[in-house]
N, C-alpha and C positions, 0 to 999 in steps of 0.2 A: 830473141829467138835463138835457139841453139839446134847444131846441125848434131843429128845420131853419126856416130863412129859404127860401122859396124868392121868385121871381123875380117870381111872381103880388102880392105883398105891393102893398098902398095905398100910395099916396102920391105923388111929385112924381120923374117919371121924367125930364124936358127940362126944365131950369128957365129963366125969362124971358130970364137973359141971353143965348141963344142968339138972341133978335130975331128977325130973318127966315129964319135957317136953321132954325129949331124944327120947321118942319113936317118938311124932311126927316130929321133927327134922329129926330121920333116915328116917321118910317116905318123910319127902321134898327132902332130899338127894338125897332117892331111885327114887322118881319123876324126877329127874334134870339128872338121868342117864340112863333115858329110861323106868324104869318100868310104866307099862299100865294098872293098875288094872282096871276092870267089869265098873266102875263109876269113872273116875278120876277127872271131876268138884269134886266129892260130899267127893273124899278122900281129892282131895288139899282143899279142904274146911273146914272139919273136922281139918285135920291136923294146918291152917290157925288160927283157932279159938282158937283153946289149945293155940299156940303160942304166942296168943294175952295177954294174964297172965302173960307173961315175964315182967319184970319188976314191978316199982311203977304202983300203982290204977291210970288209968287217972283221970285228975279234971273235975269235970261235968261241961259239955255243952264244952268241948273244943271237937278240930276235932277228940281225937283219940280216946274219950269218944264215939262220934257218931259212929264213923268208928268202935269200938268194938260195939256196939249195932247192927249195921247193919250185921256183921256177924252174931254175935250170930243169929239174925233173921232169916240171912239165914240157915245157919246151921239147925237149927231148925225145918224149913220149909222142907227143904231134909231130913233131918235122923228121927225126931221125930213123923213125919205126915204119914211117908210113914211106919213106925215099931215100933212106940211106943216108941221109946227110947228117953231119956232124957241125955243132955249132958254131965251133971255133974255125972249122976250116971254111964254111959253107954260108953263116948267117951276113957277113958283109955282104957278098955278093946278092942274095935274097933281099937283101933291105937294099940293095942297088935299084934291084929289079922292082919292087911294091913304090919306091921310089918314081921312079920313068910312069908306072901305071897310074900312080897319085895325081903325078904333075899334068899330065895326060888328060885326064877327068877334070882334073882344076880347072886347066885351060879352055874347056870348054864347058865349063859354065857360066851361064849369062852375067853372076855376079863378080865374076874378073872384069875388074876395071878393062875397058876399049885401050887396045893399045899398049897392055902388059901381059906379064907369062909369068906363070910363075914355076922355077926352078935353081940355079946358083945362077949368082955375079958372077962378074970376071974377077970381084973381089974377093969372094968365097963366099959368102952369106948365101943363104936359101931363103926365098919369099918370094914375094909378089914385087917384079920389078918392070917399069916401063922399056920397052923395046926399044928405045934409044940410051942410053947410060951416060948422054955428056952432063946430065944435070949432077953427077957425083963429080 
């Protein structure tokens, strides 16, 4: 007999080496598990855009150079036009906050494991981790 894994399971969902991208990571996470934030185009978008930094600079005029221009665009269009805010100065901060909102919701739903939360370690990692930490 074999036990189902599902996706609710504890443990280390974004691990540190993601650095500064991690927050949007948790929010693609949090997105892929149900959370519904107020504007979910405009969060998976937001979140989309940071993620697009990952790695080496695309080479101009190749497709991933466009396809990064074309977010940015969009991005831009929904968060900057609509509030003023500018990406580079404003999007950590917003991916802070859809962050706190994600974890929030997570926490309280029934399929969080009894006795975990899910937000950062004291290690760095973000996931579903039990409320006591000696087991690390």
């Amino acid at each position: 007999m074999s036990e189902t894994v599902t996706v609710w399971e504890a443990g280390c969902y974004v691990d540190p080496h993601w650095g500064h991208y991690s927050t949007a990571r948790a929010v693609v996470v949090a997105l892929s598990l149900g959370w519904e934030p107020v504007d979910r185009d405009a969060v998976g978008l937001l979140a989309e855009w940071e993620l697009s930094g990952v790695g080496p600079a695309p080479e101009a005029g190749s497709w991933r150079a466009q396809y990064v221009a074309q977010l940015r665009e969009e991005a831009e269009a929904v968060w900057s036009s609509s509030n003023g805010w500018t990406l580079e100065e404003d999007a950590p901060e917003l991916l802070r906050e859809c962050v706190e909102e994600a974890e929030e919701w997570l926490n309280s739903q029934p399929q969080t494991p009894e006795g975990h939360y899910w937000g950062h370690s004291e290690y760095g990692g973000w996931g579903c981790w039990p409320l006591e930490e000696d087991w690390l």
